[in-house]
C-alpha positions as CSV (number, residue, x, y, z in Angstrom):
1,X,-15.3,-16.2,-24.8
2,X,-16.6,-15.5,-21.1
3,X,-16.4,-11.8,-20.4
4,X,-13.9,-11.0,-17.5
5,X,-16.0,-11.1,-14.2
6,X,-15.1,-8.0,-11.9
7,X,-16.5,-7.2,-8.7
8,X,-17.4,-3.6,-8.1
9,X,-16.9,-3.0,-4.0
10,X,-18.5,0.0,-3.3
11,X,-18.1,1.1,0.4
12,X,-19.9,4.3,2.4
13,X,-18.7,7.3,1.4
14,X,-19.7,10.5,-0.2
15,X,-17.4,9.4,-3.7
16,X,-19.8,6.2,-4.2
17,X,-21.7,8.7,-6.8
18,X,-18.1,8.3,-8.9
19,X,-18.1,4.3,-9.1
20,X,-21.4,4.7,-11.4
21,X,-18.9,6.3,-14.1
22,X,-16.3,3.0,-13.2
23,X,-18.9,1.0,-13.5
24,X,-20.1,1.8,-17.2
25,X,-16.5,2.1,-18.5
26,X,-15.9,-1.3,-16.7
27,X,-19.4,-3.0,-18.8
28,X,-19.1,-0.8,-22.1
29,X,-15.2,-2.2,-22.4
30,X,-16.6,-5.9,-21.9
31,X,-16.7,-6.9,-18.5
32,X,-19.6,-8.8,-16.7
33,X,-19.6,-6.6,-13.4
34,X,-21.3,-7.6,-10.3
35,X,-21.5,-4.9,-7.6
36,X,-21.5,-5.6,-3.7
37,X,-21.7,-2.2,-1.7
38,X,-22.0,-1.9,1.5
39,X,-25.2,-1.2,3.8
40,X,-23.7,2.4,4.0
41,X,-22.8,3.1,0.5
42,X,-26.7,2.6,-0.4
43,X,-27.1,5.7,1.6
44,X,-25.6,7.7,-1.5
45,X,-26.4,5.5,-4.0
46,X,-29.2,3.1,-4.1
47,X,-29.7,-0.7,-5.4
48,X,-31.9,0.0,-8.1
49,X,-29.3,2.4,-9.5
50,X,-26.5,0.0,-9.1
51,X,-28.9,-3.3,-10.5
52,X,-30.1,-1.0,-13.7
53,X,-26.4,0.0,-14.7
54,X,-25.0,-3.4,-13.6
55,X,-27.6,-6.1,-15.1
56,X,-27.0,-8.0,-11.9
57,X,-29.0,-8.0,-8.5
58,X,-27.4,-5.9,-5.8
59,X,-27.0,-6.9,-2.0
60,X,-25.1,-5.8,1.1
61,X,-25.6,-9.2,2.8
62,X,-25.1,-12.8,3.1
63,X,-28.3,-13.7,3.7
64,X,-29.6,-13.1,0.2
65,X,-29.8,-16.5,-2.2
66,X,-28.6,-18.1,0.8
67,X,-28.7,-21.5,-1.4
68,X,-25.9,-19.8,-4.1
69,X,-23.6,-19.0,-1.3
70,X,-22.6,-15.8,-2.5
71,X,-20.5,-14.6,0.4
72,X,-18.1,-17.3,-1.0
73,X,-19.0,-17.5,-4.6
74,X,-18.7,-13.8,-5.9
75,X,-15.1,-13.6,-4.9
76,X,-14.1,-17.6,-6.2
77,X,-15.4,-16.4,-9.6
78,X,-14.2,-13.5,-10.1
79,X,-11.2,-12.1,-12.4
80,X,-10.7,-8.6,-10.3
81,X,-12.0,-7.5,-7.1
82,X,-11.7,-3.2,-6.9
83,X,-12.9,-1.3,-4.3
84,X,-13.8,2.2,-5.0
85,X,-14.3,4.2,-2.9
86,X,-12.9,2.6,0.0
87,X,-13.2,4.1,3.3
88,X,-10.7,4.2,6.1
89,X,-13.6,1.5,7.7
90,X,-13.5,-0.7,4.7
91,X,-9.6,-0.7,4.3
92,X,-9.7,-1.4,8.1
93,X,-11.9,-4.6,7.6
94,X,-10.0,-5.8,5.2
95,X,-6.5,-5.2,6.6
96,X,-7.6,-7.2,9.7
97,X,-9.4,-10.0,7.6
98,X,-13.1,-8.9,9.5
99,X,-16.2,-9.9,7.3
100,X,-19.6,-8.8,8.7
101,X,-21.1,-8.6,5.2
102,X,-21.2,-9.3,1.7
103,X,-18.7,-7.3,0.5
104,X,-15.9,-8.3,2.8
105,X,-16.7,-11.7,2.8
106,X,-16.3,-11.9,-0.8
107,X,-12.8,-9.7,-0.4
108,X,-11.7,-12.8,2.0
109,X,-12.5,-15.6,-0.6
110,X,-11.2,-13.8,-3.5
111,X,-7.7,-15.6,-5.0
112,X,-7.8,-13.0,-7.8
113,X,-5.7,-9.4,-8.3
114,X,-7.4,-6.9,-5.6
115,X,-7.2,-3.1,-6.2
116,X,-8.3,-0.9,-3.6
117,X,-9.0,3.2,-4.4
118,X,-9.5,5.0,-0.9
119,X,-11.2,7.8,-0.4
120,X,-11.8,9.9,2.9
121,X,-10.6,13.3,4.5
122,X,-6.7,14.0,4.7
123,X,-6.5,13.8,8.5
124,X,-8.0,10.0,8.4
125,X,-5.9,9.0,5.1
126,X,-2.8,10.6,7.1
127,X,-3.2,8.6,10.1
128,X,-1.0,6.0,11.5
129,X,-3.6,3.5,11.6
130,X,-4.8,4.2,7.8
131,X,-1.3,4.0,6.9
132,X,-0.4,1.1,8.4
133,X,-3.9,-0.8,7.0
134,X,-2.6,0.3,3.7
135,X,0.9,-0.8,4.3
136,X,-0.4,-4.4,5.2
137,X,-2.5,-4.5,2.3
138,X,0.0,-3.8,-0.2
139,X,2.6,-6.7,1.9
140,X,0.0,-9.4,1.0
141,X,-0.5,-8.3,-2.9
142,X,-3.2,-5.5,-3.1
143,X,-2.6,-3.0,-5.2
144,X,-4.0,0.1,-2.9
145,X,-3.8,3.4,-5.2
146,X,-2.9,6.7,-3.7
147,X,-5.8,8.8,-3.3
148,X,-5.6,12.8,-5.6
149,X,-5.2,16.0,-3.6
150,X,-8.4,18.1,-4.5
151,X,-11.7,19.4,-3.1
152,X,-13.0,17.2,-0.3
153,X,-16.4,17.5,1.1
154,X,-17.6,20.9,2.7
155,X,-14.8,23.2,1.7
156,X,-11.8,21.0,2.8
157,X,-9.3,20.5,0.3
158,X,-5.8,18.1,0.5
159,X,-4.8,14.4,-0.3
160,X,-8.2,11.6,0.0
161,X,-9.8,12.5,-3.1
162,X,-10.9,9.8,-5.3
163,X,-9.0,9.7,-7.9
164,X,-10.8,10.1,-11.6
165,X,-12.9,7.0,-12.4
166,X,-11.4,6.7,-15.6
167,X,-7.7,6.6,-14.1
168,X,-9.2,4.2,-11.5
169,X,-10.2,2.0,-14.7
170,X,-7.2,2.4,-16.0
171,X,-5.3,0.9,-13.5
172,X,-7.9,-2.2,-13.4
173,X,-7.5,-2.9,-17.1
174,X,-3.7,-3.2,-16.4
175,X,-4.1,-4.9,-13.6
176,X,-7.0,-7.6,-15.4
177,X,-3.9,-7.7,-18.0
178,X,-1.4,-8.8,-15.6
179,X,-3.4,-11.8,-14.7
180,X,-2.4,-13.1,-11.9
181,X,0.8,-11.7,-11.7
182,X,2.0,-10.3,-8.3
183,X,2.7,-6.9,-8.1
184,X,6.7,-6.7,-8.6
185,X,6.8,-3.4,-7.5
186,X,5.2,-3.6,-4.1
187,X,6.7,-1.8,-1.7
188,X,9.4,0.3,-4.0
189,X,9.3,3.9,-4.8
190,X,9.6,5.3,-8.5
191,X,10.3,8.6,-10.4
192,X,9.0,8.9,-13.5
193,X,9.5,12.4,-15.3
194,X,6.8,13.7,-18.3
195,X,6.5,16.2,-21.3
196,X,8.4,18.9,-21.9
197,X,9.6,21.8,-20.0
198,X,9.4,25.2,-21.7
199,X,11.9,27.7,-21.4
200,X,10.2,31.5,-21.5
201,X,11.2,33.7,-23.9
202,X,9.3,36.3,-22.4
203,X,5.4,36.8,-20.8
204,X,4.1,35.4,-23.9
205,X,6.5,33.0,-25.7
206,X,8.3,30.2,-24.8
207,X,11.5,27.4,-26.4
208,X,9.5,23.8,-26.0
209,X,9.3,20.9,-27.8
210,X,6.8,18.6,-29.2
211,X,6.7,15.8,-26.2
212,X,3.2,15.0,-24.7
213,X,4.0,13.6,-21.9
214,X,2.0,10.1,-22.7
215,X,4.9,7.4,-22.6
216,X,5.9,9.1,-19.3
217,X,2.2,8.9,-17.9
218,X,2.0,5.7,-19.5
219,X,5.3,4.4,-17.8
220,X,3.6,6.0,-13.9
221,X,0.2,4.4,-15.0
222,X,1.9,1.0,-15.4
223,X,4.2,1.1,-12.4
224,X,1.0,2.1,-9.9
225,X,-0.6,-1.3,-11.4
226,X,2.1,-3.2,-10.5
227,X,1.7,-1.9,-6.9
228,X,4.7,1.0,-6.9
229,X,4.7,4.2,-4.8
230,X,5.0,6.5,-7.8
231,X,6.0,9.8,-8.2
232,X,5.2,12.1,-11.2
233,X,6.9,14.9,-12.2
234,X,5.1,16.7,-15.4
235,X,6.1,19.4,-17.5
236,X,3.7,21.2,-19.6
237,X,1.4,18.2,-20.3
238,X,-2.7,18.9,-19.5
239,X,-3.2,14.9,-19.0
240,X,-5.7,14.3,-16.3
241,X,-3.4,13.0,-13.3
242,X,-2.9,8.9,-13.0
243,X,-4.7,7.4,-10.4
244,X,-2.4,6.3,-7.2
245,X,0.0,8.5,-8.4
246,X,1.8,11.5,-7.1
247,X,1.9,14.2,-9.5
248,X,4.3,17.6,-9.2
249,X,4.1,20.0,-11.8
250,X,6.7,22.1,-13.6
251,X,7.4,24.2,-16.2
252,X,11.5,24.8,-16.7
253,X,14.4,22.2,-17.2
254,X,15.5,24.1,-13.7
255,X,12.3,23.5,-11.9
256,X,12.1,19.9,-13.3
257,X,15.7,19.5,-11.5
258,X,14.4,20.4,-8.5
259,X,12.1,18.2,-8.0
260,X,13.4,15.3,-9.4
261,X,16.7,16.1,-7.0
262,X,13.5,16.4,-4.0
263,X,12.2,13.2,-5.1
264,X,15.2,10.6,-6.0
265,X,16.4,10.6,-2.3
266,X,14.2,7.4,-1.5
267,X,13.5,5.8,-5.1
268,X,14.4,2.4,-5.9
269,X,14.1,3.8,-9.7
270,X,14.4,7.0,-11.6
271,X,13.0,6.8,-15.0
272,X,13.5,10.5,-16.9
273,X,10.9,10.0,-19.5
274,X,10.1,14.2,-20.5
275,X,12.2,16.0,-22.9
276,X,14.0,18.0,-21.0
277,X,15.6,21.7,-22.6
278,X,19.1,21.1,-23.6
279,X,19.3,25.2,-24.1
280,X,17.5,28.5,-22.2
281,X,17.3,32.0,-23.1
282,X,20.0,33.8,-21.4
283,X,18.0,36.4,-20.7
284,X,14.4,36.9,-19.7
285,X,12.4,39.9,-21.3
286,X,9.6,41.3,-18.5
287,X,7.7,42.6,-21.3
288,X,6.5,41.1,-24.7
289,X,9.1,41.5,-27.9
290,X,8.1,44.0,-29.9
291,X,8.0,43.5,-33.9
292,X,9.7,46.7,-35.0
293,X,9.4,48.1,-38.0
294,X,12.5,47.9,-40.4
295,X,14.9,46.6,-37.9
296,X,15.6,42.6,-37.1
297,X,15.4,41.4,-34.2
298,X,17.8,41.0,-31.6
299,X,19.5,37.6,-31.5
300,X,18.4,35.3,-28.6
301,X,21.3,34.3,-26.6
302,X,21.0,30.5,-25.4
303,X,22.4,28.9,-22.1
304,X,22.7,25.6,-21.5
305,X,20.5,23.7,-19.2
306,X,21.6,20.9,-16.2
307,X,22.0,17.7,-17.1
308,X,19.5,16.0,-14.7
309,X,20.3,12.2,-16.3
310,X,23.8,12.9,-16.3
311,X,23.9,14.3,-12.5
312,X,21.5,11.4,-10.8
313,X,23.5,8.7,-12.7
314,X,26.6,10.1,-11.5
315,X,25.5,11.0,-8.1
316,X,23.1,8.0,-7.3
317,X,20.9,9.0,-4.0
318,X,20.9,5.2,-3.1
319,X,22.8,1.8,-3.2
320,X,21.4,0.0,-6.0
321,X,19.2,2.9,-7.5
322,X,18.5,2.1,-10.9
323,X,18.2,5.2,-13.2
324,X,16.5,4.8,-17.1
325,X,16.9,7.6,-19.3
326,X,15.3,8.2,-22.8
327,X,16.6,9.3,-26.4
328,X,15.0,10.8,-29.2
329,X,16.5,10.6,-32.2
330,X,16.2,11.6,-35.5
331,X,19.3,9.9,-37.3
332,X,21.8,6.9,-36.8
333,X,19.5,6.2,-33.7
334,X,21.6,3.0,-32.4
335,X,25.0,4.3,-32.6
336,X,23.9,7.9,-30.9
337,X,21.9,6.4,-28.6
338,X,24.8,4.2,-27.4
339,X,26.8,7.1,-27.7
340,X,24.2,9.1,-24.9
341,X,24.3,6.0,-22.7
342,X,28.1,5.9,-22.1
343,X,28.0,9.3,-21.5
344,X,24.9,9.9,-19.3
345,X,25.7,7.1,-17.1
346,X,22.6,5.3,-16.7
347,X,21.4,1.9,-16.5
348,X,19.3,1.6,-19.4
349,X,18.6,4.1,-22.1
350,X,15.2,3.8,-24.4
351,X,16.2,5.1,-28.1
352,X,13.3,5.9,-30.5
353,X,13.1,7.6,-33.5
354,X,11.1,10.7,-33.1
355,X,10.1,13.3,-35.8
356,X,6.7,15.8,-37.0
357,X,4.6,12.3,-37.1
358,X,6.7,9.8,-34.8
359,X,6.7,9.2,-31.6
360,X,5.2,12.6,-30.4
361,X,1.8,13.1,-29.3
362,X,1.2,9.8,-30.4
363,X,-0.4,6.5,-28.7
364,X,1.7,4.2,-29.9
365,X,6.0,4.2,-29.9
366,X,8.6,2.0,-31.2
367,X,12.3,1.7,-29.1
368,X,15.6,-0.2,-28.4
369,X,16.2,-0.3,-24.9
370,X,19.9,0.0,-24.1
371,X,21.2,-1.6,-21.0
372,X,25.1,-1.0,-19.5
373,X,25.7,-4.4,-19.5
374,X,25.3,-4.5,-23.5
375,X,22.5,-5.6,-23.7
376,X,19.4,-4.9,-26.7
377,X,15.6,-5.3,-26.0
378,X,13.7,-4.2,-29.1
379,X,10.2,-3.4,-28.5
380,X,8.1,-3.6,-31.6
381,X,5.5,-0.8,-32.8
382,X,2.7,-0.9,-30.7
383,X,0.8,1.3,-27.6
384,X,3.0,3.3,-25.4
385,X,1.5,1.1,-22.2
386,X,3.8,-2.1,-24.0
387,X,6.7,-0.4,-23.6
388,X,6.1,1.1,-20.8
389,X,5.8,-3.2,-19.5
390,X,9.0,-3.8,-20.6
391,X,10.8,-0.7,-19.5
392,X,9.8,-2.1,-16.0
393,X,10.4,-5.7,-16.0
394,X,14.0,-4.4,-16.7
395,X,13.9,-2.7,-14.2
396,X,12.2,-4.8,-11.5
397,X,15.1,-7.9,-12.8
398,X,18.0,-4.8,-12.0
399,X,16.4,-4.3,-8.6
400,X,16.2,-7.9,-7.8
C-alpha cells in the first residue's frame, strides 16, 4: 500500500527547530513526508537538515522543477497538509487566499484535511486580526489548534507556544484517520473533565482513586481533531497537555466544580470524564497524623462532595447544551448505570466495568453508552481514542 503523503509546512519562526521532532514521528509511523518551508523558516532551520530527515528535496519556491509543477502538485497529492509552526504571517496568507511561494501555493491547491499549529508571542495571537484569520480558517474546514501557554522567546511567557510535537502529531493521525471527513465540531465549544481529584487528608496524604485521566485526554484529543474549541479540566493526571487544547488544573472535587461551573457557560457540550470524589475528610489536619504508639487512630469523618453531573444536568448553562457523564462500575453495570442516568440527569451516560486491571490506567476501555431517549451503543474492547469517536458523533447528532 502507498504510504500516506503529508506535507510538512514549516513557516518563519523561532519553533521551526520543533517540526524536526513532527517530522520523524510523522516518517517513523509510515508516512512519506515532503516538507515546503518558507524562505524565512530556513533561517532557523536549513534545507539540508529538512532533505536528510525528509528523503525528499526541500524548496521555498515555485520556480524549482518548474516542469513537475509543484506549486500545484504537492498539495493535489497529498493526504494532510499541517502547518507547524505557523506564524501570524503565514495564517494571514492563507486566511486571505495570498500565495507568493511554494508553501502557500500548495495550501491553495490542497482538497485534503488542513491542520494548522500557530505559534507567535501572546499580544500577536491575541489580536483581532489573528483572531479573526483563525476564525475564517476554521469556517472553511481547517482545523487550526490552540497554541500552549509557556515560555516564549526572551523571557516572555503566556499563550503562542507551540504546542508539543508529539500532541501536534497526535492530532494529525486523527485527523489522517478521519479522512476526509469535515470537522463536525467546527465552531462549538467543549468541556471535557480528566483523572481524579484527591481529597487531602492532611500535608502528606490524600482519598484518590485509580483514574488516569487517559479516556478524558483521549475524549479532548479527539474533539480538537474534529475542529472543537476544547476546554480541559485535569485532576491529578501528569499527561503532557493536548495540543489545541485548553487545559486547567485541579486537585479537589470542589476546585474541579469551580471550573467546570467557569467553563460550561458557553459550551455546546459538557462531557465529565474524571472520577470525581463522591466523599471528603471533614476535617483537614495542618500537620502530618502521627502513628502513636498503643492507641488507634482516630476515625476519619467523611463529607460528601457536590454533585457536578447532577447540578449542570439540572441547571443547563444553555439551550440545547448537551451534557455526557461517565460510570464506573464494578457490578450489575447496565442496570446501575441506568439507575445513575435517571438520576443524574444527563443526556448520555458511558458505563464501563472498572476494577485493579480494567479500565484504569489502561489504553484501551470497553462501554455501553446510555442515551435518555433509551437508546444502547456498545462500543467493543479496543483503544480509548474509539470510544472517545463514538462518544462524539453522539454528541455532534444531539447538537444537530
Amino acid at each position: 500500500m502507498d504510504k500516506p503523503k503529508v506535507v510538512l509546512g514549516v513557516s518563519g519562526g523561532i519553533a521551526a527547530y520543533k517540526a524536526c521532532e513532527l517530522l520523524r514521528r510523522l516518517t517513523e509511523s509510515g508516512h512519506d513526508v515532503r516538507v515546503v518551508p518558507t524562505a524565512s523558516a530556513l533561517n532557523f532551520v536549513g534545507a539540508a537538515t529538512w532533505s536528510a530527515l525528509s528523503g525528499h528535496p526541500v524548496s521555498t519556491e515555485v520556480w524549482s522543477d518548474v516542469h513537475e509543477v509543484p506549486h500545484v502538485r504537492i498539495g493535489q497529492h497529498a493526504d494532510l497538509v499541517v502547518v507547524a509552526p505557523a506564524t501570524a504571517d503565514m495564517l494571514a496568507k492563507a486566511a486571505h487566499g495570498l500565495a507568493d511561494d511554494l508553501l502557500t501555493n500548495t495550501l491553495l491547491t490542497a482538497r485534503c484535511p488542513v491542520v494548522f499549529a500557530p505559534a507567535m508571542h501572546t499580544e500577536m495571537w491575541e489580536h483581532p486580526a489573528t483572531q479573526e484569520n483563525v476564525a475564517t480558517l476554521r469556517r472553511r474546514g481547517a482545523v487550526v489548534v490552540e497554541p500552549a501557554v509557556g515560555r516564549l522567546t526572551g523571557v516572555d511567557t503566556g499563550k503562542g507556544r507551540l504546542p508539543d510535537p508529539g500532541e501536534i502529531f497526535e492530532v494529525c493521525r486523527r485527523v489522517l484517520a478521519r479522512g476526509a471527513a469535515e470537522p463536525d465540531l467546527a465552531g462549538r465549544h467543549v468541556v471535557v473533565s480528566a483523572g481524579g481529584t484527591r481529597e487531602p487528608l492532611d500535608p502528606v496524604r490524600f482519598l484518590g482513586n485509580r483514574s488516569s485521566g487517559k479516556q478524558g485526554y483521549a475524549l479532548a484529543r479527539t474533539a480538537a481533531a474534529r475542529g472543537a474549541r476544547v476546554t480541559l479540566i485535569a485532576a491529578n493526571t501528569g499527561l503532557a497537555d493536548p495540543a489545541g487544547v485548553d487545559v486547567v488544573q485541579v486537585g479537589t472535587a470542589v476546585q474541579m466544580r469551580e471550573a467546570v461551573l467557569k467553563a460550561a457557560p458557553d459550551a455546546d457540550a459538557v462531557v465529565m470524564a474524571a472520577a470525581v470524589a463522591d466523599f471528603r475528610p471533614q476535617a483537614y489536619a495542618a500537620g502530618k497524623i502521627k502513628k502513636k504508639d498503643g492507641q488507634e487512630p482516630e476515625p476519619i469523618i467523611l463529607v460528601r462532595n457536590p454533585d457536578i453531573l447532577a447540578e449542570i444536568s439540572a441547571d443547563r448553562a444553555r439551550p440545547g447544551q448537551i451534557v455526557v457523564g461517565f460510570a464506573a462500575e464494578t457490578d450489575d453495570v447496565l442496570s446501575n448505570g441506568r439507575t445513575k442516568l435517571a438520576r443524574k440527569g444527563c443526556d448520555l451516560l458511558v458505563v464501563n466495568e472498572v476494577g485493579e486491571r480494567k479500565t484504569f490506567g489502561s489504553e484501551e476501555n470497553e462501554a455501553v453508552v446510555l442515551g435518555a431517549d433509551g437508546s444502547e451503543t456498545p462500543v467493543p474492547h479496543g483503544p480509548k481514542e474509539a470510544l472517545a469517536e463514538t462518544v462524539w458523533d453522539l454528541v455532534t447528532h444531539r447538537l444537530g
